[in-house]
N, C-alpha and C positions, 0 to 999 in steps of 0.2 A: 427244455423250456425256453419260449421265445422272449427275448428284449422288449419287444414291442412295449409304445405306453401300453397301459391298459385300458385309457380314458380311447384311446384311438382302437386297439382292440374290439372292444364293448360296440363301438357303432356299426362293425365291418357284419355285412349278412353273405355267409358264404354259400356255396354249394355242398350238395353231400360229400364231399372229397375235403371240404376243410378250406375251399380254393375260392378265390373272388379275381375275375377277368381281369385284365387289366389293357386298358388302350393306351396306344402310344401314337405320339403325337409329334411331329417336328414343333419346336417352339416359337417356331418366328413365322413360318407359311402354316402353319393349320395343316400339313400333308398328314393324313393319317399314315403310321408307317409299317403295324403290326399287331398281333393282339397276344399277348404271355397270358400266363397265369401267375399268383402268386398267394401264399397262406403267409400268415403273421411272421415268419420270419424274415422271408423272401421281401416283404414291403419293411419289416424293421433295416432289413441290411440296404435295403434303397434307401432308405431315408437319414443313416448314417451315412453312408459313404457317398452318396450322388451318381452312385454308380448302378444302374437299370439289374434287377438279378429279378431270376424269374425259376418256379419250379417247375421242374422239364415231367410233365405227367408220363412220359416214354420212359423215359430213362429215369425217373426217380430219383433225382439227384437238383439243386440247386444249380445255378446256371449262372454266370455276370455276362452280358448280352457283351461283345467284344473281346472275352478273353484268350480264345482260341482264334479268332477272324480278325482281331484288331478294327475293328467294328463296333464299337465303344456308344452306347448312346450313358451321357451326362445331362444327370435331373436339373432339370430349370424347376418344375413345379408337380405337384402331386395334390393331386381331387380327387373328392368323392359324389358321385353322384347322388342325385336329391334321393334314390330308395338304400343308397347305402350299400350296393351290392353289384358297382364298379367301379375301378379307380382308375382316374386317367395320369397319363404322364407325360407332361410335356418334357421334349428331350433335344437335345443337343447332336443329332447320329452323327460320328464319322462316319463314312462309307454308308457301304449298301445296309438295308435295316435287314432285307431278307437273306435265309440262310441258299438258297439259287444265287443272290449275288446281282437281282434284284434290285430296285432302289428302293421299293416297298415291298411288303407281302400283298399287296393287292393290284401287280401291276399286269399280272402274267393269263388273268382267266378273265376276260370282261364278258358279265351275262348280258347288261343290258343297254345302250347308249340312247337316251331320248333327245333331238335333235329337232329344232323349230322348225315350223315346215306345214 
């Protein structure tokens, strides 16, 4: 049984998996840096310890974003968007956010660049 309030609970609209996305965020440039997932636990233990955990839907198993890479992202702030059913987190990364090593998970595949012109 999770920690979580339950008044924060009660608002979270998840996916069938129990799961709600979560974006992460540099806190101070706006870089978006990666996208976890997390169920009521995984957001109670971020929200106690400031430390980014995320549940790894592969391996089934909880996850603290740096504890193996030292790669550490530390909670500056945590949103909910206006339907309720993502939560953003603004974050502190040491190092790379991605697990390539990265500086984002969005640096490596660009579909589309619109360019004035």
């Amino acid at each position: 049984m999770t920690a979580l309030d339950p008044a924060i609970s009660a608002r979270l609209k998840r996916n069938a998996d129990g799961l709600v996305p979560a974006i992460v965020q540099q806190h101070d440039s706006g870089e978006v840096l990666m996208l976890g997932w997390m169920d009521d636990e995984a957001l109670h233990r971020t929200l106690t310890t400031g430390r980014a955990t995320y549940w790894s839907r592969s391996r089934q198993e909880y996850w603290v974003k740096g504890e193996t890479s030292g790669h550490s992202q530390w909670v500056k702030e945590v949103r909910l968007d206006c339907d309720k059913d993502t939560i953003l987190l603004k974050v502190a990364q040491d190092g790379a956010a991605c697990h390539t090593g990265d500086a984002t998970c969005f640096d490596a595949d660009l579909l589309l660049a619109v360019t004035d012109s």
